[in-house]
N, C-alpha and C positions, 0 to 999 in steps of 0.2 A: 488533524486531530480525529481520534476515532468518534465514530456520531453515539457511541455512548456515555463520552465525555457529556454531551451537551443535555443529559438531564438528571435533574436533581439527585434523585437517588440510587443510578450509577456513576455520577463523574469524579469518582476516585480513579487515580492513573494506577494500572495494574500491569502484569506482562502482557496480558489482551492488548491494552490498547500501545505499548511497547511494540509489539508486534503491527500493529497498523503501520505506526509512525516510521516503523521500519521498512516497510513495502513503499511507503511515499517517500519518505528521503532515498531509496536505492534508485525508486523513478526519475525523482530530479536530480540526483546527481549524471544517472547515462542522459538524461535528453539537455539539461540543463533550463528545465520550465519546470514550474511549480504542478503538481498533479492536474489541475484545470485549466489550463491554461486559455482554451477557449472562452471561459467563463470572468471576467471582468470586474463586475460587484461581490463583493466580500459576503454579503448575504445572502446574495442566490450560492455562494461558494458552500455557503451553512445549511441552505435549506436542500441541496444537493446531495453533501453529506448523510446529513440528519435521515432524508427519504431513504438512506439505503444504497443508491449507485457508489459507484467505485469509476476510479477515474479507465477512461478509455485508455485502450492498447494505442502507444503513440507509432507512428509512421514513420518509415524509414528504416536505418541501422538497426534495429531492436529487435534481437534473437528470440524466437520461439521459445528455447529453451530458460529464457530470465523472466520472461513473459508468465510463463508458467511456473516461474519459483514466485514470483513477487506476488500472484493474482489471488492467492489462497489467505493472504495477510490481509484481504479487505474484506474477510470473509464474515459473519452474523460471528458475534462472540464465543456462540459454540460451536463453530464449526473455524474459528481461526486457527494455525498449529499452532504448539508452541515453539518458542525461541529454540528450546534441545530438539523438536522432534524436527524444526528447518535445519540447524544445524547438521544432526544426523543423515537428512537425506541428501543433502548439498555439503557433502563432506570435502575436506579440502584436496584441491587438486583435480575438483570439475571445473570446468571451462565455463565462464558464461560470457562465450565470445559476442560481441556486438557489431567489430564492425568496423568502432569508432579509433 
C-alpha cells in the first residue's frame, strides 16, 4: 500500500497509489515474496513504508532492465509516472527478460 494511504487526509486510493501497488505486485509476482520480505512484523512493514524506503532490488534472476521499470512507481507522489506515461515507455513488445 502506498505510505500515503496511511494518513488521514491523503488515504483516498487514486492512480498514484494504483501505480505503487503496481510496482509491488510486478515484484512479487517475478520473485515470488512479498516486497519485504526480510522484514517479519507487519508494523515494522508500516513504519518502513510510511518512512519513505521502497523495497530493495531483490537478488538473483532480476533484470536491470524490470528493475528499472518498476523502481520509479515507489516514487514521492509527485514524482511517481503515470499508469499511460509507464505504459507509453514500456510499450508492448519490450522484453523484460528475467531469467526465470
Amino acid at each position: 500500500m502506498a505510505p500515503e494511504m496511511f494518513y488521514p487526509t491523503l488515504s483516498r486510493p487514486s492512480m498514484a497509489t494504483d501505480v505503487y501497488a503496481f510496482g509491488s505486485t510486478v515484484l512479487e509476482i517475478m520473485t515470488g515474496m512479498a516486497p519485504y520480505p526480510d522484514i517479519k512484523n507487519e508494523a515494522a512493514v508500516l513504519s518502513h513504508v510510511m518512512s519513505g524506503c521502497h523495497p530493495s532490488r531483490p537478488s538473483g534472476n532480476f533484470s536491470d532492465e524490470l528493475w528499472r521499470a518498476i523502481k520509479p512507481c515507489w516514487a514521492v507522489i509527485s514524482d511517481r509516472p503515470t499508469i499511460s506515461s509507464f505504459r507509453r515507455w514500456h510499450a508492448p513488445g519490450h522484453c523484460w527478460s528475467t531469467g526465470l
